[in-house]
Every structure is written in structure tokens, then in C-alpha cells.
N, C-alpha and C positions, 0 to 999 in steps of 0.2 A: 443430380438428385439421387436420395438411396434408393438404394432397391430391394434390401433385405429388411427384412422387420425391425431385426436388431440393429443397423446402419439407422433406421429412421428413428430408433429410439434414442439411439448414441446422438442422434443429431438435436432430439428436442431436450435431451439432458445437458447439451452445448449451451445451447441457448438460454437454458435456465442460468446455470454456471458463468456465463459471460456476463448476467444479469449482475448478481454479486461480486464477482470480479469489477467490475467498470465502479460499480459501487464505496469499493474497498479502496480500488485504487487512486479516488476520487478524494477520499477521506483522507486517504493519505497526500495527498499531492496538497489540498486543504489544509493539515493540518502543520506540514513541513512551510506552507505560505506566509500563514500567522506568523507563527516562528522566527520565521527570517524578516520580515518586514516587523515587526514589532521588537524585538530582542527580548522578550518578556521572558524571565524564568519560570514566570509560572504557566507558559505553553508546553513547554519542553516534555513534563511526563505522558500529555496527551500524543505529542506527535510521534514520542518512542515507542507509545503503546501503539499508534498505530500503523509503525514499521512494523514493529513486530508482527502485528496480525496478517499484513499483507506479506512479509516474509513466510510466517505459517500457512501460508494458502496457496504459498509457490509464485506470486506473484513478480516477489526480487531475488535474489538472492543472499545468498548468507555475508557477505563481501560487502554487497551492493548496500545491505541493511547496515553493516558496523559503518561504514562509511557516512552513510547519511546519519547515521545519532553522530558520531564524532564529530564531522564539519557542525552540525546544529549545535552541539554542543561549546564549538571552538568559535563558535559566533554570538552568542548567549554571552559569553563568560569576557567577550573581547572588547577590552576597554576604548 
């Protein structure tokens, strides 16, 4: 456990923060589901917005993010 003030504030600012994170990354994993299991074009802008956002919050990374629109993409489009 902490034991400086600041150590126990860092740690309830964790907590908070993991809250959002599990949430994003949720939405994302959701939103890439759809996607693949339906081939619908019109999923695809929700689930690239919500790479992106979980990109911007340090969740993937920048690699990890083109990769996931590109296969989504190459699955959508794939006759």
C-alpha cells in the first residue's frame, strides 16, 4: 500500500483512469465485433473512430491502430 500522500493520490487517480480505459477499450473491442461479424460498411466509421480514440488515450498503439482499420477495412471490402 502507499504511504506518501502523493503515492495514495496517484493510486486513486489509477483507479479512476482504469475506469475509462476498460471502458474505451471495451468499446473498441465492440465496435471492431460488429464489424467483422456483420461486414456492414456502414459499421466501419464507428469502429475507426473508435480506434482512434483508444489510440489517443495510449491505449494501442499507432501500428497497432493502422493495422486494425486496414484488416477491417480489407474485410468490409472482401467479396
Amino acid at each position: 500500500m502507499a504511504n506518501t500522500s502523493s503515492a495514495k493520490k496517484a493510486h486513486r487517480v489509477e483507479l479512476r483512469r482504469r475506469v475509462f480505459n476498460a471502458r474505451r477499450a471495451k468499446a473498441m473491442r465492440d465496435a471492431v465485433k460488429d464489424v467483422t461479424k456483420s461486414k456492414d460498411v456502414k459499421n466501419l466509421p464507428q469502429a475507426q473512430q473508435a480506434i482512434d480514440k483508444a489510440l489517443k488515450r495510449g491505449l494501442i498503439k499507432k501500428n497497432t491502430a493502422s493495422r486494425m482499420k486496414s484488416r477491417l477495412a480489407r474485410t468490409v471490402t472482401a467479396k
